[in-house]
C-alpha positions in Angstrom: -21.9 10.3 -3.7 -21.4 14.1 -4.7 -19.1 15.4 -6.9 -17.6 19.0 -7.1 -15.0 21.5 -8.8 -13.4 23.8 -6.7 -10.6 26.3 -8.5 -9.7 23.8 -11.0 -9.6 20.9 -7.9 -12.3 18.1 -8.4 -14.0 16.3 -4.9 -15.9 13.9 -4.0 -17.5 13.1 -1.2 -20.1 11.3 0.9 -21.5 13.9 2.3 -23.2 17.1 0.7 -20.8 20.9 0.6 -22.9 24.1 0.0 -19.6 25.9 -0.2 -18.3 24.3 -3.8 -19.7 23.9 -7.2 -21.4 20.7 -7.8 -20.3 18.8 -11.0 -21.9 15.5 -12.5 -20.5 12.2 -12.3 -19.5 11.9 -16.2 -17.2 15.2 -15.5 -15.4 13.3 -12.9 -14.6 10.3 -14.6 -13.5 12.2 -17.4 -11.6 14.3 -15.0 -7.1 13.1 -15.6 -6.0 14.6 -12.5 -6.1 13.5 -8.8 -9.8 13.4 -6.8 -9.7 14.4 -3.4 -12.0 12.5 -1.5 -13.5 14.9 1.5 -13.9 14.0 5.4 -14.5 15.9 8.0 -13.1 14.4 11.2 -11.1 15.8 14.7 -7.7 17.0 13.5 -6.8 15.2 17.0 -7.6 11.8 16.0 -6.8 12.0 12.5 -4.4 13.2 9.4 -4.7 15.7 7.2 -4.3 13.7 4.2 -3.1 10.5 3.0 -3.3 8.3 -0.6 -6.5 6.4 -0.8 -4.2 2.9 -1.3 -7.4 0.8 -0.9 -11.5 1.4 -1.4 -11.0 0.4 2.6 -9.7 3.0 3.5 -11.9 5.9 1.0 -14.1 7.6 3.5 -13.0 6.5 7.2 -15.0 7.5 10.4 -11.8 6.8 12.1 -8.6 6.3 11.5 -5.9 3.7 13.2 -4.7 0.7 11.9 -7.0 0.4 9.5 -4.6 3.0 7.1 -2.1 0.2 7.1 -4.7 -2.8 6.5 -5.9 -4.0 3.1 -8.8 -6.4 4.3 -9.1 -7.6 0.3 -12.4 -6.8 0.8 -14.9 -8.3 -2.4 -17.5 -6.2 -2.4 -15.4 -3.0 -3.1 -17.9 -0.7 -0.9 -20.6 -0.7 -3.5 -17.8 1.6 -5.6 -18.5 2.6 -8.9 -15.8 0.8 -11.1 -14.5 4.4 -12.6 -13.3 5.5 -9.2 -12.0 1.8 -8.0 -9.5 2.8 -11.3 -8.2 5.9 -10.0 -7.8 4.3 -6.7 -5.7 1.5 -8.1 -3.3 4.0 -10.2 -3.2 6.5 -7.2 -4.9 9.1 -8.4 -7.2 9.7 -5.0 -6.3 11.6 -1.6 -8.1 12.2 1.0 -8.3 15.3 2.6 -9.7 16.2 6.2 -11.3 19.4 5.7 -11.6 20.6 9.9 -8.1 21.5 9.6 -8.1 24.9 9.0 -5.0 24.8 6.5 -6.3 21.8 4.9 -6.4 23.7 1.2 -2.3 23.7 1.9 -2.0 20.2 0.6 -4.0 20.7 -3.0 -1.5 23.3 -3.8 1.8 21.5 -2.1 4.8 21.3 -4.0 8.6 20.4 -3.2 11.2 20.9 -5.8 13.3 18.6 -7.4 16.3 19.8 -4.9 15.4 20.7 -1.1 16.8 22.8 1.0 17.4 20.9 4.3 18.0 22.3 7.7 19.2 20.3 10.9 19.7 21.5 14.5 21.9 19.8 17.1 25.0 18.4 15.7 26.1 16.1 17.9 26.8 13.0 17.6 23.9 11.8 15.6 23.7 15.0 13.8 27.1 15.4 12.9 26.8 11.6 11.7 23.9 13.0 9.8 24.6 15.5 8.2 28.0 13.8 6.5 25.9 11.0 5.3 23.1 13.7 4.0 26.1 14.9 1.9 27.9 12.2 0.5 24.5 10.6 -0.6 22.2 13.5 -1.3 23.9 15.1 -4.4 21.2 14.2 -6.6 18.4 15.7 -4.6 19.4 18.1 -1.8 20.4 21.7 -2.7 21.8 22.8 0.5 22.2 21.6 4.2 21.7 24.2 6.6 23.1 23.4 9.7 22.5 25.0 13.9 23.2 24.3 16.8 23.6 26.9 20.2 27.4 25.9 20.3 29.2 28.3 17.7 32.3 25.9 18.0 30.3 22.6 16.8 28.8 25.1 14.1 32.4 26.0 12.9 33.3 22.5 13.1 31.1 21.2 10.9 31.4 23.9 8.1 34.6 23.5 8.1 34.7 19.5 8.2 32.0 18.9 5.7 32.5 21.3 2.8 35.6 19.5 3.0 34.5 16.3 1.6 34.8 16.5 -2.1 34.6 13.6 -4.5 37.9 12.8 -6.8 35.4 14.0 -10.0 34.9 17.5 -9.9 32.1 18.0 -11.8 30.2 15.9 -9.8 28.8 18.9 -7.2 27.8 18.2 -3.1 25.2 20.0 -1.2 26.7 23.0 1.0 26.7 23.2 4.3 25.5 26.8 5.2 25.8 27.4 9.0 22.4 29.3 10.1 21.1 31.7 12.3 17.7 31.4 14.5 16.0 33.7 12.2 16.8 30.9 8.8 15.8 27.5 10.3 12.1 27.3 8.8 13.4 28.8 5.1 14.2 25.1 3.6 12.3 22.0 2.6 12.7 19.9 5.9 13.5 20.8 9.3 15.5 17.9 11.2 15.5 18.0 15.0 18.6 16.0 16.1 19.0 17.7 19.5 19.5 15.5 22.1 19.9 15.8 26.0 20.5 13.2 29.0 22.1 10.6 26.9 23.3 8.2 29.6 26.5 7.9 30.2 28.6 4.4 29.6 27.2 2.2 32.4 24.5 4.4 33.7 21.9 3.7 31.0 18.8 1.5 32.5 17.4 -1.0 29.4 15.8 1.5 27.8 18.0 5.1 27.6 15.4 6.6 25.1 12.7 7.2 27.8 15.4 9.1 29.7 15.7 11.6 27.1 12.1 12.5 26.4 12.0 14.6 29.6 14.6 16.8 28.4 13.8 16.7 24.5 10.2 17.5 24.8 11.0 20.6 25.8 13.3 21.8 23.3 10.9 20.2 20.7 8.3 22.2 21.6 10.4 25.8 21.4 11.1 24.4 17.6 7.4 23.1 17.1 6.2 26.9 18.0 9.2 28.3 16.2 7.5 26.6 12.8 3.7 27.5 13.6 5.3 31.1 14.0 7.1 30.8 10.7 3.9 29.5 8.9 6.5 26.7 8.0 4.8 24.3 5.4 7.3 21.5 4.8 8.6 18.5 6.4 9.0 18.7 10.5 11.7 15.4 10.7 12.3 14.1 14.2 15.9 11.7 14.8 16.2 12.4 18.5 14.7 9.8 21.0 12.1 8.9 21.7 11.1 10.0 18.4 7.2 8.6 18.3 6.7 10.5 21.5 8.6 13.6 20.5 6.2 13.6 17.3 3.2 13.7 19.1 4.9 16.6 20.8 5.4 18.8 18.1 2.2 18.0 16.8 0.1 19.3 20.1 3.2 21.9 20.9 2.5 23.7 17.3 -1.2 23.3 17.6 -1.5 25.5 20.6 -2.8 29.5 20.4 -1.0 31.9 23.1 -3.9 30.9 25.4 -2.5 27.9 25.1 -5.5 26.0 23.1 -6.0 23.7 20.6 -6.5 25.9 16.9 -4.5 23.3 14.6 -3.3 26.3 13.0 0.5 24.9 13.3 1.7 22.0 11.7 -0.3 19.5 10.4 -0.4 15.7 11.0 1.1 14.8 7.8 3.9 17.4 8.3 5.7 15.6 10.5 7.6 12.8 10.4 10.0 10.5 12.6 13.3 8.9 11.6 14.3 6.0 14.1 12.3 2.8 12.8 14.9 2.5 9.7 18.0 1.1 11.5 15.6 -1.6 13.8 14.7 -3.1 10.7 18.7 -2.7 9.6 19.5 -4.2 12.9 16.8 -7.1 12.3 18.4 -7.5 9.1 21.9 -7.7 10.8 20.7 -10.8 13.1 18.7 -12.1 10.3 22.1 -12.4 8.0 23.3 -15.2 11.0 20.7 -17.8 11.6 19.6 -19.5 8.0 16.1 -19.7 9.8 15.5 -16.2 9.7 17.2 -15.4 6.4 14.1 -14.5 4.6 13.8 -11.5 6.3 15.9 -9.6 4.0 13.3 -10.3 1.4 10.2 -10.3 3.0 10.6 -8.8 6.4 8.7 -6.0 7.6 9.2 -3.6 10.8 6.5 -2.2 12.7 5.9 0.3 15.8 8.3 2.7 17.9 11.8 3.2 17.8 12.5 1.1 21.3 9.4 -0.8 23.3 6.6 -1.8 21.0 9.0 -2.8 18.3 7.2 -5.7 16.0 9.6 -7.4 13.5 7.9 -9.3 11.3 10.2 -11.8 9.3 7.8 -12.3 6.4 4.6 -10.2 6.1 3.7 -13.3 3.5 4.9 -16.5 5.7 4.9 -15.3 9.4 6.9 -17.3 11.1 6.0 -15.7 15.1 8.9 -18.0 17.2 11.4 -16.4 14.3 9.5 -12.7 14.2 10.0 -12.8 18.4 13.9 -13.6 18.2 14.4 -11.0 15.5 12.2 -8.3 17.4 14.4 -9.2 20.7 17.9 -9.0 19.1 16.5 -5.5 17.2 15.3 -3.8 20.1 18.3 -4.6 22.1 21.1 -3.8 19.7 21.9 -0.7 21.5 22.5 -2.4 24.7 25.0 -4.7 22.7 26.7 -2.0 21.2 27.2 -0.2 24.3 28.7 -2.9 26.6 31.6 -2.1 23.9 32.3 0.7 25.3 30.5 2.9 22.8 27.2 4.9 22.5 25.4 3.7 19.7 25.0 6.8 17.5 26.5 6.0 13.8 23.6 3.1 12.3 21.4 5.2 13.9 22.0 8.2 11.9 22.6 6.9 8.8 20.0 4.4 8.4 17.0 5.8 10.3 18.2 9.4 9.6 21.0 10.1 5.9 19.5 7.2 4.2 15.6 7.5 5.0 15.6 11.3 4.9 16.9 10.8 1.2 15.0 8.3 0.3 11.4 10.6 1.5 13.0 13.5 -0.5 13.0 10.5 -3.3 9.6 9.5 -3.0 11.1 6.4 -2.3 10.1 3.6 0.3 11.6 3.8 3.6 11.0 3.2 7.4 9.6 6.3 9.4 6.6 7.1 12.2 3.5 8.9 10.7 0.1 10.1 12.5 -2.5 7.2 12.5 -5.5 7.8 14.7 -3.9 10.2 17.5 -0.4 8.6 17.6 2.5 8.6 15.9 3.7 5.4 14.3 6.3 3.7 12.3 5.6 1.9 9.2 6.7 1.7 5.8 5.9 4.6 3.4 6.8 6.9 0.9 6.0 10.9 0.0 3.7 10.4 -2.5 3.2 13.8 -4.8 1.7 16.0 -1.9 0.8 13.4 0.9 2.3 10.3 2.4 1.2 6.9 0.9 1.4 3.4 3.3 1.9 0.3 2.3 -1.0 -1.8 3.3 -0.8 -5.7 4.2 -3.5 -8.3 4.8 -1.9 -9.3 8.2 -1.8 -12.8 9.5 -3.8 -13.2 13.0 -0.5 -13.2 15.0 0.9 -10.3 13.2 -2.3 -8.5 13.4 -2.4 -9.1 17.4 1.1 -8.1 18.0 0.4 -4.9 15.8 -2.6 -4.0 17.8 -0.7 -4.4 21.2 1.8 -1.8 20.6 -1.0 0.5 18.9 -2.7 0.4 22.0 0.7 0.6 24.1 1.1 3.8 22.4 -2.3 5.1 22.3 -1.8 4.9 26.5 1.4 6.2 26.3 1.0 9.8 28.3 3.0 12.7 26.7 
């Protein structure tokens, strides 16, 4: 192992660095602040940074499902007992030093308010936005709000600065209708735009394929717009299909004006998508009915896309998989329910995958949302953690495991 102090930043790595100062062991232990262990691996393939949650997952030649896995195992890696501490009171990330912004994350910092900015306010984003108000008092500052119809714009400001709680003193956000020019001047940057939503009675079983056609390219305008704007906070994705879209901003931003890869736009770990949270409120929903699948609401977990690949799990202790399959059905097809009323299913949707998990990130809460794990995006449960995104991990039952590994895989062949 090598050790190293760089400006007041301690490392350590596996591998040897002529460019930093080399430090002893005894200074690192001694050192109170975060370590950053160092790889150096194709920004394609892998993040930017994560928390060390496990020794498993310290120094990874790859990454995939194995950021999510906690394999319990005994031997610890041959780790010294000093640095298996630090990992266990989260107080090591890793950083992948080919990304040439990766010094970005040791000096990362959000405030204790953030500025949030959404485009599109439609239906989901209108939904949005009213819930990011009502709820976010305590940690948003401002919601800035666009979208290329001047009439929903003027709408909205109007509508939503109109919501006031009975207690004065108790202050909402403000909605600020933006220009072009302002989008990338906040904290997060939601994308809510959505185009070829189905109509009642044309959708096919799966409407959120349809859109990705049309929202793929608006993403990637936006995903340029931030590599332009140097734009170093949160890149939030709530349209459909939001795992795909993801991996869309993530190349789109990437690219120089010759159209090549430079990773000099956003990084892995910048971006983040928003439609996992209402499957597992929807798995909850079903759950609530049938005494059999009850425990869910205490020890379920959700897994995968937003749509096909869902995996409900309805305990990640006592995996039940005839249970975890009815649950996963009745999730992923909720939409289709709600829609044979008559309606497009828009309002759970927004407030549970977008209001309530955007809140809870700002938080450093846990909550449901699609991060990079070995080239694709994926959703999972997490929290922002300091200056980097920390998974939970799980030792996963053999059934789980499988049904996890099937839709990584599904995604991994999913063509953008």
């Amino acid at each position: 192992m090598y050790y190293y102090k760089y400006n007041n930043f301690v490392f350590i790595s596996k591998k040897e660095h002529k460019n930093f100062s080399p430090i002893s062991e005894n200074e690192v232990k001694k050192h109170s602040g975060e370590l950053y262990a160092l790889n150096k691996l194709n920004p394609l393939n892998s993040r930017r940074s994560y928390l060390v949650s496990s020794h498993n997952n310290l120094f990874l030649d790859d990454e995939n499902l194995n950021l999510i896995q906690n394999n319990n195992d005994s031997s610890h890696n041959g780790l010294p007992n000093w640095l298996l501490e630090k990992i266990k009171y989260k107080k090591v990330i890793s950083i992948n030093t080919q990304y040439p912004n990766w010094e970005d994350v040791l000096y990362a910092h959000y405030p204790d308010k953030w500025k949030v900015n959404v485009v599109g306010l439609g239906d989901v984003g209108g939904t949005l936005i009213t819930g990011l108000r009502l709820l976010g008092h305590d940690c948003i500052k401002s919601i800035g709000i666009f979208d290329k119809d001047i009439n929903k714009m003027n709408r909205w400001n109007y509508e939503i600065n109109q919501i006031l709680f009975p207690d004065p003193k108790l202050e909402l956000p403000d909605i600020i209708p933006l220009n072009e020019e302002q989008l990338f001047d906040c904290d997060m940057f939601v994308f809510c735009v959505s185009v070829g939503v189905p109509r009642i009675g044309d959708e096919k079983e799966d409407v959120r394929l349809i859109q990705f056609k049309g929202n793929s390219k608006i993403i990637k305008y936006y995903a340029q717009k931030a590599r332009e704007n140097n734009f170093k906070g949160i890149f939030a994705v709530v349209s459909d299909p939001v795992d795909m879209l993801c991996k869309s901003a993530f190349i789109e931003s990437n690219k120089d004006s010759n159209g090549n890869l430079d990773f000099r736009g956003l990084a892995s770990d910048q971006i983040k998508g928003y439609g996992l949270g209402v499957m597992n409120a929807r798995a909850a929903f079903y759950a609530k009915i049938n005494t059999e699948t009850s425990i869910y609401l205490n020890e379920g977990r959700a897994f995968g896309p937003h749509g096909e690949g869902l995996v409900i799990a309805d305990s990640i202790e006592n995996y039940n998989h005839k249970n975890s399959l009815y649950l996963t059905e009745k999730a992923k097809t909720a939409n289709l329910d709600i829609r044979a009323t008559g309606f497009k299913p828009y309002i759970a949707p927004a407030l549970s995958s977008g209001s309530l998990s955007i809140i809870s990130t700002i938080k450093s809460e846990w909550h449901y949302s699609s991060n990079f794990m070995g080239g694709i995006f994926m959703g999972s449960r997490n929290r922002q953690f300091q200056n980097t995104t920390e998974f939970e991990t799980y030792n996963f039952k053999n059934e789980l495991l499988e049904r996890i590994k099937s839709t990584y895989d599904y995604l991994v062949k999913t063509k953008i």
